[in-house]
C-alpha positions as CSV (number, residue, x, y, z in Angstrom):
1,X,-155.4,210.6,-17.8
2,X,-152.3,209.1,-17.6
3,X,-152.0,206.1,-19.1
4,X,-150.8,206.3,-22.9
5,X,-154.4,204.8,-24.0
6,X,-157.7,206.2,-23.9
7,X,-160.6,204.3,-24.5
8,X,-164.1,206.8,-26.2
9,X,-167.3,205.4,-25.6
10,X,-168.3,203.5,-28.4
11,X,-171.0,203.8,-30.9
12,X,-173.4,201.4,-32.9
13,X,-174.9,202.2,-37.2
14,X,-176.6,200.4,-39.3
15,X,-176.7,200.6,-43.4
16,X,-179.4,200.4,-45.7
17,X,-179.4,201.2,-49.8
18,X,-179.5,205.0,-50.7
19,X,-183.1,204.2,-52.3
20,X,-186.2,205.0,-50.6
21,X,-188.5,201.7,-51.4
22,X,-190.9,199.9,-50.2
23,X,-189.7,196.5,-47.9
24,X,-186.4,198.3,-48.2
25,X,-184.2,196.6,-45.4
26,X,-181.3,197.7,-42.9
27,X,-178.0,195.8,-42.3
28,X,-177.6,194.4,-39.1
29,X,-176.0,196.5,-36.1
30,X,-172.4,197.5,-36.6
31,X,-170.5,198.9,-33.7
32,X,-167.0,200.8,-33.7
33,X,-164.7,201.3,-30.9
34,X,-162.1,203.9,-31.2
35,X,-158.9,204.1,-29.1
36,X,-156.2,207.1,-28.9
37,X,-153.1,207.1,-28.0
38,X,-152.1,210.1,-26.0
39,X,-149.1,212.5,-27.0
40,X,-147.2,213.3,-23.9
41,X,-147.3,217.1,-24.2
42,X,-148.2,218.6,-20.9
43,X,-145.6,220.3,-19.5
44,X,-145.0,220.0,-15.4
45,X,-146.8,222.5,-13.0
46,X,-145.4,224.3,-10.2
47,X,-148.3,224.2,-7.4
48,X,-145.5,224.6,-4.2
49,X,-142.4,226.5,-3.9
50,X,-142.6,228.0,-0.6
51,X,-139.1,228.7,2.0
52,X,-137.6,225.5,4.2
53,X,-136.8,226.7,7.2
54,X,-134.6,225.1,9.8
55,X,-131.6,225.5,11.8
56,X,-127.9,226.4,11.0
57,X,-126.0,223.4,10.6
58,X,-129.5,220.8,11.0
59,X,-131.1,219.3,8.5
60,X,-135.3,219.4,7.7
61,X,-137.8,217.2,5.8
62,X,-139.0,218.5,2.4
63,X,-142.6,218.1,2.4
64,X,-145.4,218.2,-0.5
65,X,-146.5,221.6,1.2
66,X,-142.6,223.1,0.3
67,X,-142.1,221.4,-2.9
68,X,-144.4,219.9,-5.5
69,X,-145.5,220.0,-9.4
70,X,-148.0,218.4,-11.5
71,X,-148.4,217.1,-14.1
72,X,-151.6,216.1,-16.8
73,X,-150.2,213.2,-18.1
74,X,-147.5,211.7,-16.1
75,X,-147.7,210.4,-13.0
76,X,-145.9,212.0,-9.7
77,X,-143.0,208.9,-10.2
78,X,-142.4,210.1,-13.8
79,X,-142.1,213.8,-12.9
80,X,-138.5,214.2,-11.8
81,X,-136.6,216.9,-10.1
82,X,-132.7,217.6,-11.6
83,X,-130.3,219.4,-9.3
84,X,-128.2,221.8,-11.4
85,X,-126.1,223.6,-8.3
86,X,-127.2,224.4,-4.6
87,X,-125.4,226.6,-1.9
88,X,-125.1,226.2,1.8
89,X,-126.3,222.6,1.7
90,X,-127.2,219.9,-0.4
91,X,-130.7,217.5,-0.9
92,X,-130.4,214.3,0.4
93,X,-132.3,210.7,1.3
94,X,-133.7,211.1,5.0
95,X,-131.9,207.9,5.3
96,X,-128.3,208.9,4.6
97,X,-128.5,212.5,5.0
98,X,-124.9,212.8,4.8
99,X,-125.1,212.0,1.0
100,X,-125.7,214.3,-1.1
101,X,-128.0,213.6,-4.7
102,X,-128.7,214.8,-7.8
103,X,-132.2,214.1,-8.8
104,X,-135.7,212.8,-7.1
105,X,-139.1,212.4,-7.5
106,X,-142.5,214.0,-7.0
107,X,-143.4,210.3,-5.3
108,X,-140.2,210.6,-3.2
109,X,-141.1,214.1,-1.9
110,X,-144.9,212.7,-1.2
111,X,-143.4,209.9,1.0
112,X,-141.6,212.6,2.8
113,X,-138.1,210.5,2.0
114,X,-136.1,214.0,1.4
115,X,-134.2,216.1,3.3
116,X,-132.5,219.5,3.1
117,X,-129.4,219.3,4.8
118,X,-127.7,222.9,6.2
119,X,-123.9,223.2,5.6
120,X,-123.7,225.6,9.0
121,X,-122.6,228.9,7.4
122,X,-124.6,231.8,8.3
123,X,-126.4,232.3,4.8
124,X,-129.5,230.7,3.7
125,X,-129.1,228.2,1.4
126,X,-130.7,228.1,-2.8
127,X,-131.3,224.7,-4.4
128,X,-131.6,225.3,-8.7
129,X,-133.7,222.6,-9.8
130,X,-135.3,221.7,-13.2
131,X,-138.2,219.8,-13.0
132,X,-139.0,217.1,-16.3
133,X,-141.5,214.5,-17.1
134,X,-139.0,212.7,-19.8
135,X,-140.4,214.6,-22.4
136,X,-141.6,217.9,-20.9
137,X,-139.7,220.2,-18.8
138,X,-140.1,224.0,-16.4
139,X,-137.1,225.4,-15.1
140,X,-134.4,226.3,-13.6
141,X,-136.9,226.6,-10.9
142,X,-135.1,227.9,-7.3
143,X,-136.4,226.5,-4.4
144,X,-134.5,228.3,-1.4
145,X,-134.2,228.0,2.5
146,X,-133.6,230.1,5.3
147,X,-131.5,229.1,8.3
148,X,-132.1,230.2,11.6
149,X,-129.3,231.0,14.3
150,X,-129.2,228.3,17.0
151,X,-129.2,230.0,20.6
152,X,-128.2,228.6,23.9
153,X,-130.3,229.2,27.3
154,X,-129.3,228.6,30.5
155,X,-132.8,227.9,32.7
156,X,-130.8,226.2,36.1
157,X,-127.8,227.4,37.7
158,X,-128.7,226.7,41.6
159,X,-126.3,225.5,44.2
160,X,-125.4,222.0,45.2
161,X,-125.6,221.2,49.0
162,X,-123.0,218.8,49.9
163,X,-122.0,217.2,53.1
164,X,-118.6,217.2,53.8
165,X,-116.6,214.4,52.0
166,X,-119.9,213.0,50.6
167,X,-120.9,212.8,46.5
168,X,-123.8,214.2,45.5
169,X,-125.4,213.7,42.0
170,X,-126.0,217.1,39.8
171,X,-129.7,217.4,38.8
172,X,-131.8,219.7,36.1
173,X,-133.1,221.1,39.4
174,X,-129.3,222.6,39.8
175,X,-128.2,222.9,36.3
176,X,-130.6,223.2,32.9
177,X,-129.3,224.6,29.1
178,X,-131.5,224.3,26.8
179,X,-131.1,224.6,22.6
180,X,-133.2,226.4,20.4
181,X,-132.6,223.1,18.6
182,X,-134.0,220.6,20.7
183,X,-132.2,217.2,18.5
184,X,-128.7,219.0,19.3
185,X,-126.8,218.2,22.1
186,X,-125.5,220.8,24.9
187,X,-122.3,220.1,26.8
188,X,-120.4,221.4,29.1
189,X,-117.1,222.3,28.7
190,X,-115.4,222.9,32.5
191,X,-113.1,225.7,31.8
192,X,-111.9,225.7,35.8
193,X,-112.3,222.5,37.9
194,X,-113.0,222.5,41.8
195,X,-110.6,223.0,44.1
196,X,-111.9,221.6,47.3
197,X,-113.5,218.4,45.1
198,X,-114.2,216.6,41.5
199,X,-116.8,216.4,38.8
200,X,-117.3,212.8,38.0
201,X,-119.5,211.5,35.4
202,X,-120.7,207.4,36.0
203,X,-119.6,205.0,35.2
204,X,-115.9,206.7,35.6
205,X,-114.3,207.7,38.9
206,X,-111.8,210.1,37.3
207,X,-112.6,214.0,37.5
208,X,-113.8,215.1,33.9
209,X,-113.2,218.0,31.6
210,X,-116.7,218.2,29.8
211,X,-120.2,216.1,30.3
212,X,-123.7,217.0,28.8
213,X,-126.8,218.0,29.4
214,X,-128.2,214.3,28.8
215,X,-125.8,213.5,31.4
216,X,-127.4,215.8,33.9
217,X,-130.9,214.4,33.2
218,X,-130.0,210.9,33.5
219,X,-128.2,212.0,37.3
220,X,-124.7,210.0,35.8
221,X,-122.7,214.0,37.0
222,X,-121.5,214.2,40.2
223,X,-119.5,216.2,42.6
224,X,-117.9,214.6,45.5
225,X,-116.0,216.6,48.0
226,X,-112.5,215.7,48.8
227,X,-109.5,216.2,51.3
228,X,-106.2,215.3,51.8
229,X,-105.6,212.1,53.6
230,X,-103.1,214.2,56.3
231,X,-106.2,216.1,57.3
232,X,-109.3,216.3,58.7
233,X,-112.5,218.1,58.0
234,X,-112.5,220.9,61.0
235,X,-115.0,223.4,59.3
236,X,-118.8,223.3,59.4
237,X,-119.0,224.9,56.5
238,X,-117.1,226.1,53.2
239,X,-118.0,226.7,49.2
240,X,-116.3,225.5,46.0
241,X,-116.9,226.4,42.0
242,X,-116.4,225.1,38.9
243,X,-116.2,227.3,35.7
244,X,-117.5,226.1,33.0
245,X,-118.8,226.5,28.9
246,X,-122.2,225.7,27.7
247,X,-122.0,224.5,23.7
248,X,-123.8,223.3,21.2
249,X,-122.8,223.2,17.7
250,X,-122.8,226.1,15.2
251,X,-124.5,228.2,18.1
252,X,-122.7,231.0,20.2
253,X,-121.7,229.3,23.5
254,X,-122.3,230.5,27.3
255,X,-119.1,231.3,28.3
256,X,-117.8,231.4,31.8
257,X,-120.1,230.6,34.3
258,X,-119.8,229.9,37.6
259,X,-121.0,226.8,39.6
260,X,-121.3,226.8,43.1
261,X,-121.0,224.4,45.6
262,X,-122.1,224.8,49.0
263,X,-120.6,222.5,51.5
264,X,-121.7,222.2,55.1
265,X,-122.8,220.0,57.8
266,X,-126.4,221.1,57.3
267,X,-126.6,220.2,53.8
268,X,-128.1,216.6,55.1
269,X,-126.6,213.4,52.8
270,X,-125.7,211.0,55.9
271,X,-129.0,209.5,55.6
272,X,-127.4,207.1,53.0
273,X,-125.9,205.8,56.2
274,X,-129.2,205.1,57.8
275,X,-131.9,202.8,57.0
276,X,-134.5,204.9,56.6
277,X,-137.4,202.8,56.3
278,X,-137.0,201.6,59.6
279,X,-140.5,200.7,61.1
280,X,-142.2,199.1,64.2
281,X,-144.8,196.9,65.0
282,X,-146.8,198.1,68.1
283,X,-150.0,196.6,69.9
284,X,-153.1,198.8,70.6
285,X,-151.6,201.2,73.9
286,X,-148.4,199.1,73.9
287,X,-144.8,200.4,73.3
288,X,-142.0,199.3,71.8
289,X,-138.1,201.0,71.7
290,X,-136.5,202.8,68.9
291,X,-133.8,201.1,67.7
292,X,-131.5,203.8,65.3
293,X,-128.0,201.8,64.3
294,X,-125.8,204.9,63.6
295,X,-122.9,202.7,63.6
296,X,-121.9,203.6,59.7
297,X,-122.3,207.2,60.4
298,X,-120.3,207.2,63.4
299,X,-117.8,205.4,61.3
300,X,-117.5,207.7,58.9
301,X,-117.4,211.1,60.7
302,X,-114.4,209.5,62.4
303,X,-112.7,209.3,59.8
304,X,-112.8,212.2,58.0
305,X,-114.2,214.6,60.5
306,X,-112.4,213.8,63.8
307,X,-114.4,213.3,66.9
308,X,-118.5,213.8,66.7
309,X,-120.8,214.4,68.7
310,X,-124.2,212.5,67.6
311,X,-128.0,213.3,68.6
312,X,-131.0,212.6,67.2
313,X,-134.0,215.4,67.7
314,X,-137.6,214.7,67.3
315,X,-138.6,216.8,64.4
316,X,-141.9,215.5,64.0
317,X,-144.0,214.5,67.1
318,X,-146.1,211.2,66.5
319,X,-149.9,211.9,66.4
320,X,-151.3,209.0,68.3
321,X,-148.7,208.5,71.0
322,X,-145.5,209.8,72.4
323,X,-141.6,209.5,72.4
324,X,-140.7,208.6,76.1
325,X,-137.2,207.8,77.4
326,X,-136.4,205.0,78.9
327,X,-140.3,204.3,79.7
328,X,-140.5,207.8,81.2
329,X,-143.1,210.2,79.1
330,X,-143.2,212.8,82.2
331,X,-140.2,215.1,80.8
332,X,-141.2,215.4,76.8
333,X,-137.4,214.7,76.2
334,X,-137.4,215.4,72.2
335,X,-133.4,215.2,72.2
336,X,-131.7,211.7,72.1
337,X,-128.0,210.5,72.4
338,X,-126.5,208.2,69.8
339,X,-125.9,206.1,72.4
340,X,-129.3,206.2,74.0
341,X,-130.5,205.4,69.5
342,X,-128.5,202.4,69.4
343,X,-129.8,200.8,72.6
344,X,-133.2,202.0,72.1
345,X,-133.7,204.0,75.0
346,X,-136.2,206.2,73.0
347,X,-139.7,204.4,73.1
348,X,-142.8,205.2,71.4
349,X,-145.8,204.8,73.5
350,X,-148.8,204.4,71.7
351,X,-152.2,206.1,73.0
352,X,-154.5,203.1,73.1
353,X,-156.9,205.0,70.3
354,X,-158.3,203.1,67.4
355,X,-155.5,204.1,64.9
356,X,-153.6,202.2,62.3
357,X,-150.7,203.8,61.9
358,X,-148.2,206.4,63.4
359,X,-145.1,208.8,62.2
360,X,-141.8,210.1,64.0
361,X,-139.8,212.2,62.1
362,X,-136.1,212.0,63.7
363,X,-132.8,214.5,62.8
């Protein structure tokens, strides 16, 4: 028990004269209740001492299951822990880990409100501790740690296809390093820029020197391929790199790796020209023309490309109709001019069945 009083059971007596006689009476019930005031002299249990493991340089909850003592006659807010010295970290609240302190309690460790927090050498850290109930005290008592090394992985390293002159956002599809520590953050550190282009990171414009891996997820990293303004882009196709480091702290980093960057005129990204949810509205064995407005497109590949030549090619055939040109469905044309788009000389036919809805797929 831990309260200071104890309360017996209580007993009744009676009285009567030491004679033996006849008609002899007895007193009337007495009853005596006796109370005892405990001695605090129980000394505090050990039950858990086992290793705290976590990463270099992190920080970990203590539980109950790492740390705990008991005592008979105090309770768990009375039974304090007093830090003589610890090495390769200190004991902190979980709410300001960054300060370190000197004593706690059994009821702070059961409300998992302490922390051990790793300095980031390479050694596992000891905590000396002796544990007192006011009165009572065990100890030194060492309670000890063990930090693991943090280790990088790099999962995605894939190309990015980029048309030429066009930005295109870096996904964890192209590029994914991931900590052995998942609360620590990964960067990258670019060690040897593009040459032909820029990494961007939203919501800047200006080429960067280092972004992270958060970045990446949240699709804010970009490259966008450049050229001089005195030129044109004449190639169909070229590559570019970027070197870069992977870090995290206290870990070993991923040094020099290589980034490519495949540019081409295949690597699609003009559909951001287009409107792509372009639709039509078509009776039962009616037609209607394809409208396609290419006018952005054609725009920009003048610019930076020179002169283009622009045709659209049925990729996907319709399943309840055809694609006929200019109202003639005789010569299965599947090849259409950017002029012939734009003034919607390509007309879908539709084949008078009992369907709701129909697909062409252009390129």
């Amino acid at each position: 028990n831990t309260s200071s009083v104890v309360s017996l059971p209580s007993w009744t007596y009676c009285m009567r004269p030491p004679c033996i006689c006849w008609g002899a009476s007895y007193s009337l019930p007495a009853r005596v209740r006796v109370s005892i005031s405990l001695v605090n002299d129980q000394v505090p249990v050990v039950v858990n001492n086992t290793i705290l493991r976590l990463w270099r340089g992190g920080l970990q909850a203590i539980t109950p299951s790492h740390l705990a003592a008991v005592d008979r006659d105090s309770p768990s807010d009375n039974v304090t822990y007093a830090i003589l010295s610890a090495t390769a970290g200190h004991i902190a609240l979980a709410s300001t880990p960054s300060a370190a302190i000197d004593k706690f309690t059994q009821t702070q460790l059961n409300n998992l409100q302490l922390v051990f927090v790793h300095s980031g050498e390479a050694v596992d850290g000891e905590v000396d501790i002796v544990i007192s109930d006011g009165t009572n005290s065990v100890g030194p008592v060492i309670f000890k740690t063990r930090c693991e090394d943090v280790t990088l992985q790099l999962r995605n390293n894939r190309p990015l296809n980029v048309f030429p002159l066009l930005r295109r956002a870096i996904t964890v599809d192209h590029l994914l390093a991931e900590c052995s520590d998942p609360t620590r953050q990964v960067v990258y550190r670019v060690v040897g820029q593009p040459s032909l282009g820029q990494l961007v990171v939203e919501p800047h414009s200006t080429p960067v020197l280092n972004f992270t891996q958060d970045d990446v997820n949240a699709l804010r990293v970009s490259y966008q391929h450049t050229t001089p303004q005195s030129h044109t882009f004449t190639d169909y196709a070229t590559n570019d790199t970027f070197t870069f480091d992977v870090i995290a702290q206290f870990s070993l980093p991923l040094a020099h790796q290589e980034f490519h960057i495949d540019i081409s005129v295949w690597s699609g990204g003009l559909d951001e020209f287009l409107d792509t949810s372009y639709s039509l509205t078509v009776e039962e064995g009616g037609h209607a023309s394809i409208h396609i407005n290419t006018t952005l497109m054609v725009k920009f590949l003048y610019k930076h490309v020179g002169s283009p030549t622009i045709t659209g090619k049925l990729w996907e055939l319709p399943a309840h109709g055809a694609v006929c040109y200019h109202g003639n469905c005789s010569d299965n044309r599947t090849t259409f001019t950017d002029w012939e788009l734009n003034n919607g000389w390509a007309e879908y036919h539709h084949d008078h069945s009992d369907t709701l809805h129909d697909v062409v797929v252009q390129r």
